[in-house]
C-alpha positions in Angstrom: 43.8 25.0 33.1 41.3 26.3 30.9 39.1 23.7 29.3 38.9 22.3 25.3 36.6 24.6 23.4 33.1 23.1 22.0 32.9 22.4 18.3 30.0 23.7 16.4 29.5 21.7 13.4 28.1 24.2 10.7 25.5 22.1 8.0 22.3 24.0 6.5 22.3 26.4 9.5 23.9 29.8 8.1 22.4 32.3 10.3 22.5 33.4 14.1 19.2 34.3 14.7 17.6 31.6 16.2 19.9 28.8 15.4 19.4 26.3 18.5 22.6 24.7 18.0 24.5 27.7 17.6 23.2 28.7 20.9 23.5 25.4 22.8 27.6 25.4 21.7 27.9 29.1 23.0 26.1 28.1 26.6 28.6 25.4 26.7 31.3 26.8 25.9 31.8 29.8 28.0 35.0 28.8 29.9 36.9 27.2 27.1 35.5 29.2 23.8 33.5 27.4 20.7 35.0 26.8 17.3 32.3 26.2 14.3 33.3 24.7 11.6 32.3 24.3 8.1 33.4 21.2 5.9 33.3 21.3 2.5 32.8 17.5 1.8 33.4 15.6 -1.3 31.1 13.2 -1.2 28.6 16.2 -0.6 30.2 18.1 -3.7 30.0 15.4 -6.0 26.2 14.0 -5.3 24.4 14.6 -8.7 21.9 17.2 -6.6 24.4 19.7 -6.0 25.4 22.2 -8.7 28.1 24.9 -8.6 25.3 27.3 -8.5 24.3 26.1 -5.0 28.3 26.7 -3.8 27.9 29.8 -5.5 25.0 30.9 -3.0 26.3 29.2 0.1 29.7 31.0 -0.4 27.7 33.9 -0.1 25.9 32.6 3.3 29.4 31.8 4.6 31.0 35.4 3.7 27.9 37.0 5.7 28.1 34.3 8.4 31.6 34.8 9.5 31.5 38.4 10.8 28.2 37.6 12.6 30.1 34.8 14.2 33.1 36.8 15.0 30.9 39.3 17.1 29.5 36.8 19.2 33.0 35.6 19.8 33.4 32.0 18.1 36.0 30.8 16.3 35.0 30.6 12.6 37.1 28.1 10.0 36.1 25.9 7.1 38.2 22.7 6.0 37.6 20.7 3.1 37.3 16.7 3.5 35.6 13.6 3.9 33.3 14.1 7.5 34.9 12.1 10.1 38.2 12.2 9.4 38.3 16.1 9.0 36.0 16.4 12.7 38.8 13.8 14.3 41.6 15.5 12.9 40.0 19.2 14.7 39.5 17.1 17.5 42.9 16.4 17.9 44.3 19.9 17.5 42.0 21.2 19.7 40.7 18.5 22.3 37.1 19.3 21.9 34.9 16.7 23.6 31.7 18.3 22.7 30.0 18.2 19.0 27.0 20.2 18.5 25.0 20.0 15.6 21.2 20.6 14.0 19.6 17.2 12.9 19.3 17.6 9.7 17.0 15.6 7.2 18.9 15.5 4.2 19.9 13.0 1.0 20.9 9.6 1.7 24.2 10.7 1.4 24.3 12.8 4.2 22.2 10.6 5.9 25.1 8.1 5.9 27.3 10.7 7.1 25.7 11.4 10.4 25.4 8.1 10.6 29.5 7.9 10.8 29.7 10.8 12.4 27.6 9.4 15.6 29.8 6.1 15.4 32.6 8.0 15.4 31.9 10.3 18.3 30.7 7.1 20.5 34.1 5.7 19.5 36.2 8.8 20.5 34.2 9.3 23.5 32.8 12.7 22.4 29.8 14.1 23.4 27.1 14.9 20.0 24.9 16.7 20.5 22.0 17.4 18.2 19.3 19.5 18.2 16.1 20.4 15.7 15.9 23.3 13.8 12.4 23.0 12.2 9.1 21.3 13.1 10.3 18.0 11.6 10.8 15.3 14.8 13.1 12.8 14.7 12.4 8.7 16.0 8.6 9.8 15.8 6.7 6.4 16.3 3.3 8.1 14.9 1.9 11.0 12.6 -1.1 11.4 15.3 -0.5 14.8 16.9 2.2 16.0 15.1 0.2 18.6 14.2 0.0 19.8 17.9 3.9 19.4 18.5 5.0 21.2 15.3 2.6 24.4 16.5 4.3 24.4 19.8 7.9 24.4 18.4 7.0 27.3 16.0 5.4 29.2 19.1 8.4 28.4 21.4 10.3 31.1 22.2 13.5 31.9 19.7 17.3 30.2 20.6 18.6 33.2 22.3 22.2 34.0 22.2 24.4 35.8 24.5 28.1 36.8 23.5 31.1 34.7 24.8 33.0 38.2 25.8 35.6 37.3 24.1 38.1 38.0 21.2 37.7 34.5 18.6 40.8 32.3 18.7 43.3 32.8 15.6 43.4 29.2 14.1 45.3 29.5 10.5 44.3 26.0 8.8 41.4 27.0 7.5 40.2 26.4 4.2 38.9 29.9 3.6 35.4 30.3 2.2 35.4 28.5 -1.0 32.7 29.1 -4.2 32.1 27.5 -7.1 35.4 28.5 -8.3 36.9 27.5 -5.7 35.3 23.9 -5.9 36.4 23.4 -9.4 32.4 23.5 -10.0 30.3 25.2 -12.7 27.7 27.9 -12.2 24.7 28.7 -14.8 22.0 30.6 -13.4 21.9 33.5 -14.7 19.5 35.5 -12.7 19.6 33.5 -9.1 19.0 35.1 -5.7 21.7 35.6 -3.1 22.6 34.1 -0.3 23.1 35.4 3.7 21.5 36.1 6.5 20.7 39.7 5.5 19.6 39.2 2.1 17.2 36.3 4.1 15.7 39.5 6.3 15.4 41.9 4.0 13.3 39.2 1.5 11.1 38.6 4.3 10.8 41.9 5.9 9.8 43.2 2.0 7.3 40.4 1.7 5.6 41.3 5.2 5.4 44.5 4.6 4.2 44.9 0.8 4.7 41.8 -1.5 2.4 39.4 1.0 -0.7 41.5 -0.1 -0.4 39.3 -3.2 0.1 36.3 -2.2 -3.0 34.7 -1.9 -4.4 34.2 -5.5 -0.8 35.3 -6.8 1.4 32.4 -6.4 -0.1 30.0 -9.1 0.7 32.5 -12.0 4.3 32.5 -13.4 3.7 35.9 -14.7 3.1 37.1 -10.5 4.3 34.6 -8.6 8.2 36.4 -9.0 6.6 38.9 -6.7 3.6 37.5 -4.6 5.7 34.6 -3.7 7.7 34.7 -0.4 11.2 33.7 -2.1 12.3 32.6 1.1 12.7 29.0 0.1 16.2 28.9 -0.8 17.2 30.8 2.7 15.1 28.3 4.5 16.9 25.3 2.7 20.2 26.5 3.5 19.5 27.9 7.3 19.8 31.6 6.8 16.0 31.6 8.3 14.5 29.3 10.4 10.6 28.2 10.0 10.0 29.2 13.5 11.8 32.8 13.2 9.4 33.1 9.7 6.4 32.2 11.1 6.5 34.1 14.2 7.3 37.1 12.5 4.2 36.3 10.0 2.1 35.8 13.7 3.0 39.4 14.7 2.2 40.7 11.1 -1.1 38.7 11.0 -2.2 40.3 15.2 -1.0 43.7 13.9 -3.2 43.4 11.0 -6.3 41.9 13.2 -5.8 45.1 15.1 -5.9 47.6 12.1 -9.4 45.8 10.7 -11.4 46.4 14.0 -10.4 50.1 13.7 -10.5 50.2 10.2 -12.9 53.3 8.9 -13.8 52.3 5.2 -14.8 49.4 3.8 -12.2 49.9 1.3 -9.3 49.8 4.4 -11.4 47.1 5.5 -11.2 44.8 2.2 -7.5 45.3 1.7 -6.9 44.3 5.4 -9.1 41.1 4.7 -6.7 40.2 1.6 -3.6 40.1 3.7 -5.5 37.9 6.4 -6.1 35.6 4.1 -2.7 35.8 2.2 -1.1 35.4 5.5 -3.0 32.5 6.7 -2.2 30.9 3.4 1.2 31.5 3.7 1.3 30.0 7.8 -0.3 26.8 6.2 2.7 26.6 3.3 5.2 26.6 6.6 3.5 23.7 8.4 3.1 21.6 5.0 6.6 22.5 4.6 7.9 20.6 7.1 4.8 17.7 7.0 6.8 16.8 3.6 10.3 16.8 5.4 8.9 14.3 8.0 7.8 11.8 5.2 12.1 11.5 4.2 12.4 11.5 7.9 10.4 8.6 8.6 11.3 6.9 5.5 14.9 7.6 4.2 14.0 5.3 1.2 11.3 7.6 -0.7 14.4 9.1 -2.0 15.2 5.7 -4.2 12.1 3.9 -4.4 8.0 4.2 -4.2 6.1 4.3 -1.5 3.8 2.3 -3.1 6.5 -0.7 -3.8 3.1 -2.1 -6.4 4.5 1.3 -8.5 8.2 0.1 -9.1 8.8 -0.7 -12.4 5.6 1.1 -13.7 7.9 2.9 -15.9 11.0 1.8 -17.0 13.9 2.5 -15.1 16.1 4.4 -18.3 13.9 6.9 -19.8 13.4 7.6 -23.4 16.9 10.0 -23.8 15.1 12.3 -26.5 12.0 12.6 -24.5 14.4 13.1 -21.3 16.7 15.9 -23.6 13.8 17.8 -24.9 12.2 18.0 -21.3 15.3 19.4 -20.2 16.0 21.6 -23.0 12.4 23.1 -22.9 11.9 21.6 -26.5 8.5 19.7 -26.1 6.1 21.6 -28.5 4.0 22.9 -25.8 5.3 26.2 -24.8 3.9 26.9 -20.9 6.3 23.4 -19.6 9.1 24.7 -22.1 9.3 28.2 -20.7 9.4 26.9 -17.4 11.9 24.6 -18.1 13.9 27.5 -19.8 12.9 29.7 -16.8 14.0 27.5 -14.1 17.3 26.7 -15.8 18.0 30.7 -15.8 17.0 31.3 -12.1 16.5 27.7 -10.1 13.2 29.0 -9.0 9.8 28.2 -10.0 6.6 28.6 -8.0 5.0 25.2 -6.7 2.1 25.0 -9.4 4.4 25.3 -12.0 6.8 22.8 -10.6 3.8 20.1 -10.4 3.1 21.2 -14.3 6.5 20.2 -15.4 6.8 17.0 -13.0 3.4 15.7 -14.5 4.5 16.5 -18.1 7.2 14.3 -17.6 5.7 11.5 -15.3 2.2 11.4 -17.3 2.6 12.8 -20.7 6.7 11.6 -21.3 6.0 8.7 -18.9 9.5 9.3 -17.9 10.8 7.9 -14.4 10.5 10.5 -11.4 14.3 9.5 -9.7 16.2 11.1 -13.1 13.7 14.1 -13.9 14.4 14.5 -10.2 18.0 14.8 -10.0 18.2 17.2 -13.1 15.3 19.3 -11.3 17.0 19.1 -7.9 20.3 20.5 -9.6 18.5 23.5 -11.2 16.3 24.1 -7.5 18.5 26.6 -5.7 15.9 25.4 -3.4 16.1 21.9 -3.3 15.4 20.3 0.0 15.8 16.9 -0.2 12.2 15.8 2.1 10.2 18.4 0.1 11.7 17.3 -3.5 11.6 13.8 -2.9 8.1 13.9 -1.4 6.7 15.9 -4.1 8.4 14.2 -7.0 6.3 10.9 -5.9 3.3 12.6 -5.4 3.2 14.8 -8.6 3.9 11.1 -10.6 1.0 9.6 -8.7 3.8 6.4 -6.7 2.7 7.4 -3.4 -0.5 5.4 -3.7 -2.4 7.6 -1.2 -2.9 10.7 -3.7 -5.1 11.6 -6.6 -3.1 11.3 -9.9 -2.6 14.9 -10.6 -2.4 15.1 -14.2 -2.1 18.5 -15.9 -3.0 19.2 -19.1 -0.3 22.1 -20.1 -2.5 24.1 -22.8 -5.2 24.7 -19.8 -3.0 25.6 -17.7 -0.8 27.8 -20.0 -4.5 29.8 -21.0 -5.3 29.8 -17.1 -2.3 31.4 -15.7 -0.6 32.7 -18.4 -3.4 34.1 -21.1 -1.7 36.9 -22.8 1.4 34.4 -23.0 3.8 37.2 -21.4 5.8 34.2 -19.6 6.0 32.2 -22.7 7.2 35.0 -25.0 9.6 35.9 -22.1 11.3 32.7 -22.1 10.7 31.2 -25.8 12.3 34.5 -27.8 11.1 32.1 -31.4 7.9 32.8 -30.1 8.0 36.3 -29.2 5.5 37.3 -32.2 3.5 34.8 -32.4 -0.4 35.9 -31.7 -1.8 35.5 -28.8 -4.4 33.7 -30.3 -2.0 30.9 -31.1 0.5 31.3 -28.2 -0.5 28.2 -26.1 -0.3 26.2 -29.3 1.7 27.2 -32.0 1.6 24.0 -34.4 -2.2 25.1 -35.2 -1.4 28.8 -36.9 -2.2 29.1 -40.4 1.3 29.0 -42.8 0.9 32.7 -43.2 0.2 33.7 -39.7 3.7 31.8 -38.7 5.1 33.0 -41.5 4.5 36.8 -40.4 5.4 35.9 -36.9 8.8 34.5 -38.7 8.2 30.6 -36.8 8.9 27.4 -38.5 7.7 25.2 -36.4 9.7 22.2 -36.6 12.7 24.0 -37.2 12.8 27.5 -35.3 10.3 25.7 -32.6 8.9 22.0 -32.7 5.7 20.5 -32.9 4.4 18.7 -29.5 6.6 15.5 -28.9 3.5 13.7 -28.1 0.0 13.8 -28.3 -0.6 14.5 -24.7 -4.3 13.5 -24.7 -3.5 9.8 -25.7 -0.7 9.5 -23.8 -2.5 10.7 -20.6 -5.3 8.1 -21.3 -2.8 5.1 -21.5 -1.0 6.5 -18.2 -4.6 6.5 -16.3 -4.9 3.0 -17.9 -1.8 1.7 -16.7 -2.2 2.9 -13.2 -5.7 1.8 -12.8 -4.2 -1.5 -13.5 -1.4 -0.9 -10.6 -3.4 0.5 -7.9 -6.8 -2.0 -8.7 -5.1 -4.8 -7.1 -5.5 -5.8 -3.6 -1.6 -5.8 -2.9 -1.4 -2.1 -3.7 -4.7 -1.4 -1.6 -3.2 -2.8 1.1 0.3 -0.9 0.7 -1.7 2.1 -0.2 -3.2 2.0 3.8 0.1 1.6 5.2 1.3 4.6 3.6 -1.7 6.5 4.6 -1.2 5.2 8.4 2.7 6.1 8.1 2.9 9.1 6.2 -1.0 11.0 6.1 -1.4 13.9 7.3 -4.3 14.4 10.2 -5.1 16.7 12.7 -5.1 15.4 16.2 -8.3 17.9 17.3 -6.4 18.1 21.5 -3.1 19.7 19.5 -0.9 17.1 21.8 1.1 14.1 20.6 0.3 10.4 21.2 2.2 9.1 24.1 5.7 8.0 23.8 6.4 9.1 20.4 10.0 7.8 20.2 10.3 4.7 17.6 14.1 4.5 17.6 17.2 5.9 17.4 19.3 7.8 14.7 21.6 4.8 14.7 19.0 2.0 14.5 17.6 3.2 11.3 18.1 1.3 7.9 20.8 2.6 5.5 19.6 3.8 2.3 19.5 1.9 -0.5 22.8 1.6 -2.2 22.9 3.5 -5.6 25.8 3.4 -8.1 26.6 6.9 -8.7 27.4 5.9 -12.2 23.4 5.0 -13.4 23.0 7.9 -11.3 24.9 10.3 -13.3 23.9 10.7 -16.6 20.5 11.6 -15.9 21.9 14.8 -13.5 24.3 15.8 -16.3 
């Protein structure tokens, strides 16, 4: 009799190179075959992160996925449902008594759903199995030699994968692959990337071979960081790369380069080789602090609701100011470098990571707007969004973390320092588009009949600046000296240091036993009415 097949439960892990989990199911299931599934949940759908736009681009990931799948030999279906009961009801037509799955680090919604789903397979007697798929390490009791641990998973060798030899079973309830459409959801970005595994290896072979010469002093720059940036994020987010098959391939690219500047003949060959060493080895240090960011959500499922310095709650209030919150979102602010970013990301869900810590302080700082409902609207527009890295950086960029300096940009400097001709600005602020550069960066100071030959009106065809941001920056620094003086939010700010710092354990090895507890053990998340939740993501 042959035996049940293994189920491969399909999350943010659209690719088969490298895919641990993938390759764990297809080990095990050699006798009786491995069906992977892919759920589109409801509860998933309908979180005020998601947008139709990210359906849009994982429908793409699954289209690429499934032939990929198919060559291997594993059953490929989707089915559209709440978690458990979708997984119980496959369970029953096919008898699997195996689950495999990546752990994944994700929203506190689907943090309660592996919760279920581990209940539920203890329950039904079925074996879960779970397995990482980045440097981020689950029931880690401390941060002291992490370090060490995360290099040796990204120099472990890749998940290989050997075929099943075998035609994939024919199984007709399947869902089909769904988009936005599909969904019933709304797409807007006009000018996103796309999604699957080979659009993933083309972006990175391109930027290894040519676009990675620019990286280092390129990414800060809206007008080059397009192009000097990797643009991998979004395949990382949704698993069509993993950060181990990324960085090793940036490790072979960096050796091969090593080996070109000792034979290197000019100093001209010489200096160019240099740049990309030093782009490169910016770029490996992006990867590790990529996942150091994930591990704070790991640890602490709560940074997603509240501060990590509790002192901070209720700093600002917990409704923002709905025209300061609209104009933010609208890129209507008076100050053109946030707006066009604004405008910029709402086109494309991308914006390189200076920028991104621009428009957060704008709105934590200058706005004094709470970080959870710019967040959701910024996590809707990030076809990027990865829920340890947003989360993480949302509190750090609005200075609740307690361990950080209060990173307060002032967006005329920065709008002079990265974009002095105003090329970004003019791009995305067309009322602009003649204005001189002389008065680009602030176009409330041009003399009535320079605007009027540049045909602006500002307060009509563009506004003046919401706020002053110089005064309202000096009562933010006043309010949070007031917060982080005391001796309660000293105290809180050295536990947050001790839980979530990053250090560098100088031996590269972790502490001993560096298991704190189980999956199941952990706290839920906070409750949150999806109602206060949704206006802000709207």
């Amino acid at each position: 009799m042959q035996p049940p097949p293994v189920c491969l439960w399909l999350k943010r892990d659209l690719r088969v190179t490298d895919n641990p989990a993938l390759a764990a199911a297809v080990a095990r299931g050699r006798r009786g075959g491995v069906v992977a599934v892919f759920v589109y949940e409801p509860e998933v759908l309908s979180q005020p992160e998601w947008s139709g736009d990210h359906s849009a681009f994982q429908a793409e990931c699954l289209r690429d996925l499934a032939p990929r799948r198919a060559r291997l030999g594993v059953t490929f279906l989707t089915r559209r449902g709440e978690a458990v009961a979708t997984l119980e009801a496959l369970r029953r037509e096919t008898g699997f008594t195996t689950l495999v799955a990546h752990e994944e680090t994700g929203t506190g919604v689907t943090y309660a759903r592996d919760r279920r789903v581990r209940r539920w397979a203890r329950e039904a007697g079925v074996e879960f199995l779970e397995l990482p798929q980045t440097g981020v390490v689950r029931r880690l009791r401390s941060r002291d030699g992490w370090n060490g641990l995360w290099e040796r998973r990204m120099q472990a060798p890749p998940a290989e994968i050997r075929p099943l030899g075998c035609r994939p079973a024919s199984w007709p309830a399947t869902a089909g692959i769904l988009d936005e459409r599909g969904l019933g959801l709304g797409a807007s970005l006009r000018d996103r990337q796309r999604g699957g595994e080979a659009e993933a290896a083309a972006t990175l072979a391109d930027f290894l071979d040519s676009r990675g010469l620019r990286y280092s002093g390129g990414i800060s720059s809206p007008v080059t960081a397009p192009t000097a940036c990797s643009r991998l994020s979004a395949h990382l987010a949704f698993g069509t790369l993993s950060v181990r098959h990324v960085w090793q391939a940036s490790e072979r690219r960096r050796q091969e380069l090593a080996a070109l500047s000792q034979a290197a003949a000019d100093s001209r060959a010489a200096a160019g080789i240099a740049r990309w060493r030093r782009s490169l080895r910016a770029f490996q240090s992006r990867l590790h602090w990529h996942c150091h960011f994930m591990q704070k959500l790991e640890d602490e499922p709560e940074l997603e609701f509240r501060c990590l310095q509790r002192s901070a709650e209720g700093l600002r209030d917990a409704a923002p100011r709905v025209d300061r919150l609209a104009a933010w979102r609208e890129g209507l602010t008076g100050y053109p470098l946030v707006d066009a970013c604004m405008r910029s990301v709402a086109a494309t869900g991308w914006l390189t990571f200076r920028m991104r810590a621009l428009v957060v302080s704008f709105a934590s700082y200058t706005l004094w707007l709470p970080w959870r409902p710019t967040g959701l609207h910024l996590a809707r527009l990030f076809l990027d969004f990865e829920p340890g890295i947003h989360w993480s950086q949302m509190q750090m960029q609005s200075g609740t973390t307690g361990i950080n300096t209060l990173r307060i940009y002032n967006p005329i400097k920065q709008a002079r320092e990265h974009d002095p001709a105003g090329a970004f600005i003019r791009r995305w602020l067309p009322e602009l588009a003649r204005v001189p550069t002389a008065f680009i960066h602030e176009p409330g100071r041009m003399p009535a009949g320079v605007a009027a030959a540049a045909g602006v009106r500002i307060g009509i065809d563009y506004p003046p600046p919401i706020v002053d941001h110089l005064a309202a920056v000096r009562e933010a620094k006043a309010r949070f000296a007031a917060v982080r003086g005391s001796p309660v939010a000293r105290s809180e700010a050295v536990e947050v240091a001790r839980r979530h710092g990053s250090r560098r354990d100088r031996r590269g090895a972790m502490q001993q036993d560096p298991v704190r507890r189980t999956l199941a053990d952990r706290p839920d998340p906070p409750a949150v009415d999806p109602q206060r939740k949704l206006p802000f993501a709207e």
